[in-house]
C-alpha positions in Angstrom: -17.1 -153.8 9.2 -14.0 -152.5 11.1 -13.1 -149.8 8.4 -14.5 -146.2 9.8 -16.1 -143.7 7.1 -15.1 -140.1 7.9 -13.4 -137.4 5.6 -10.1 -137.1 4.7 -8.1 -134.3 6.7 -6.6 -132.5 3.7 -3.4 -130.1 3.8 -2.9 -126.9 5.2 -5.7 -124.4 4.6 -5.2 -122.5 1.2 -4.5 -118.6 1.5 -2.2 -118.1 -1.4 -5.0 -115.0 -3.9 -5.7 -115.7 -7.3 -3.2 -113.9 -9.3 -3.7 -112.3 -13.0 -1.7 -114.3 -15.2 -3.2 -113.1 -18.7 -5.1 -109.9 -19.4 -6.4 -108.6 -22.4 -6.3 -106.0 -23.2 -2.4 -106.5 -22.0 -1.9 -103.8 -18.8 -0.4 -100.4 -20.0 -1.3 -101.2 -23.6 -2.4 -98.7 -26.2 -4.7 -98.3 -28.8 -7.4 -100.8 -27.3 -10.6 -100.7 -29.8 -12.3 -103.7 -28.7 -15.4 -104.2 -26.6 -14.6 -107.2 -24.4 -11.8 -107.3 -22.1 -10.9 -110.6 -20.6 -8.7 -111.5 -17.3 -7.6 -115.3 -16.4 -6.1 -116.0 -13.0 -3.8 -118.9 -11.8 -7.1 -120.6 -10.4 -11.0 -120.9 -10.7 -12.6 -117.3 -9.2 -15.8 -116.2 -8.2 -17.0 -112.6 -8.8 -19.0 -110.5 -5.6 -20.6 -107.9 -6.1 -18.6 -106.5 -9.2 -21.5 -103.8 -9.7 -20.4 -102.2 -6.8 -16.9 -102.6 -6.5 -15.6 -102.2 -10.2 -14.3 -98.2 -10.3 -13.9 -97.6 -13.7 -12.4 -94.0 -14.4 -13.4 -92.2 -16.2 -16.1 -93.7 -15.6 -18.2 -95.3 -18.7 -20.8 -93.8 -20.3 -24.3 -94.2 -18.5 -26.9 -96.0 -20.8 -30.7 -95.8 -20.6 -32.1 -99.1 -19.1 -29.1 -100.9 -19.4 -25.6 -101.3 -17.8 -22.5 -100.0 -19.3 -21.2 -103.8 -18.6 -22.1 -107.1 -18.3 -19.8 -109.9 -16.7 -19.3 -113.7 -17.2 -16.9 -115.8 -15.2 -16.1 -119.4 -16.4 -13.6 -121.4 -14.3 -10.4 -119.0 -13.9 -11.6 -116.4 -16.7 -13.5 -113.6 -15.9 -15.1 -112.1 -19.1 -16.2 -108.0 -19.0 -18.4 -107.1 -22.4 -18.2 -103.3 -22.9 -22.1 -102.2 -23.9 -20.6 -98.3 -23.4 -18.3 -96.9 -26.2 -15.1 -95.9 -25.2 -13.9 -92.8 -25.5 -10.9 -92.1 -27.9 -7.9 -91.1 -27.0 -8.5 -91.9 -23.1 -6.7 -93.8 -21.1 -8.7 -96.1 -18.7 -8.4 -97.8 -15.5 -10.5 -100.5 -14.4 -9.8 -101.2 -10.3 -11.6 -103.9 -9.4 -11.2 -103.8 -5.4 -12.0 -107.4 -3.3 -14.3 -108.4 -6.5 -12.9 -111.2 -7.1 -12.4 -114.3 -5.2 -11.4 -117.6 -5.1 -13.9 -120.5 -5.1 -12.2 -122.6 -2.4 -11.3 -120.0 0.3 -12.7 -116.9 -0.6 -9.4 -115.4 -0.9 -9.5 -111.9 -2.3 -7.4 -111.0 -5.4 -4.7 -108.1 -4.2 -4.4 -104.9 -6.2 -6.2 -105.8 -9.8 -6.1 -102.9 -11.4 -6.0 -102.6 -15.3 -4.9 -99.8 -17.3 -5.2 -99.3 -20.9 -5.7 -97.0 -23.5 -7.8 -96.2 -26.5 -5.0 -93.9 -28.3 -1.1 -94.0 -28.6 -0.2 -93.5 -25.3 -1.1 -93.8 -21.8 -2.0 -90.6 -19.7 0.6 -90.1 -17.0 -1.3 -87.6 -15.3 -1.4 -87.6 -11.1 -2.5 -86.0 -8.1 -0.1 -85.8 -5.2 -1.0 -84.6 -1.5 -2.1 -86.0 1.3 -5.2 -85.8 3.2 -5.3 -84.8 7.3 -8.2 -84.9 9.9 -8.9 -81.4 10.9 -8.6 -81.6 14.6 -5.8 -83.9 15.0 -3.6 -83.3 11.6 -3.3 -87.0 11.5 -3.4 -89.2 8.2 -6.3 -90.0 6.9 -7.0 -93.3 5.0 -9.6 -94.8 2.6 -10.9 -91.3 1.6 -12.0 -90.7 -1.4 -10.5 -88.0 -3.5 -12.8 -87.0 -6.4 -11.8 -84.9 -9.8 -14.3 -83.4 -12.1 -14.2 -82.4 -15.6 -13.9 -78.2 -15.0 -15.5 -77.4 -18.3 -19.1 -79.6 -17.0 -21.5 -77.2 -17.3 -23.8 -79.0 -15.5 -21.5 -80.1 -13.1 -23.3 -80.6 -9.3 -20.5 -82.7 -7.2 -23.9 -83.5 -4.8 -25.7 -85.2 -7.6 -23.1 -86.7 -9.8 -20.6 -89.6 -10.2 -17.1 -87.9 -10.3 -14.9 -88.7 -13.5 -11.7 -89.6 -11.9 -11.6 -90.6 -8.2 -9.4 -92.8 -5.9 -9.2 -93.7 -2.0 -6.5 -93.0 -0.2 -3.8 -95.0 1.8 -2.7 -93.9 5.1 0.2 -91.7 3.4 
């Protein structure tokens, strides 16, 4: 009767992300054929609004009725089934922005971004420049800078998904 029933006060609050320990595909790898690509973290995650947030680029082939993914999470595992073909001889990159959290504190894992490839090596193709606001010449950041395939015929940069494209930092 003289014992008091309240919860136990715990340690410091938790604000360390969830870091990628394994990936597979393996970052920068080559000659990926496979259709699932798994990720497992240091602790148990939670996935937001991945539809969204996932770039892919180039991006994945769109399918009638059905997404070019799907996504399971178990634990500390986040599991991506491919339902698109890759393309060959492409190197990809899968950025998956503030996706993925974890479960206690909802802190948001910091630059997960995968490359791979589907041939023998990885493209090392890049953009350089840097983007200004017209009045005041000052640096502009998260803009997004979007590239286009020039030989799309039906290319209208209105009505269509770019196939490479990237937000910029405030350099």
């Amino acid at each position: 009767s003289c014992a008091r029933i309240m919860a136990p006060e715990g340690g410091p609050k938790d604000t360390t992300p969830p870091k990628l320990t394994k990936a597979f595909p393996m970052q920068e790898s080559t000659g990926f054929k496979g259709k699932t690509i798994k990720l497992v973290f240091d602790k148990e995650i939670e996935v937001k609004d991945i539809d969204n947030k996932l770039v892919v680029t180039p991006k994945l082939q769109q399918l009638e009725n059905e997404p070019s993914y799907t996504y399971n999470v178990r634990g500390n595992t986040l599991k991506l089934t491919l339902r698109a073909p890759l393309e060959e001889d492409t190197t990809y990159t899968f950025n998956f922005n503030d996706a993925i959290k974890d479960i206690t504190e909802g802190n948001v894992a910091e630059n997960l971004v995968l490359t791979f490839s589907t041939g023998d090596h990885l493209d090392a193709m890049y953009v350089t420049g840097q983007v200004k606001y017209l009045m005041t010449h000052q640096p502009a950041a998260k803009v997004v800078v979007a590239l286009y395939k020039a030989n799309d015929n039906s290319l209208n940069i209105l009505n269509s998904p770019p196939d490479y494209f990237m937000k910029t930092d405030a350099e």
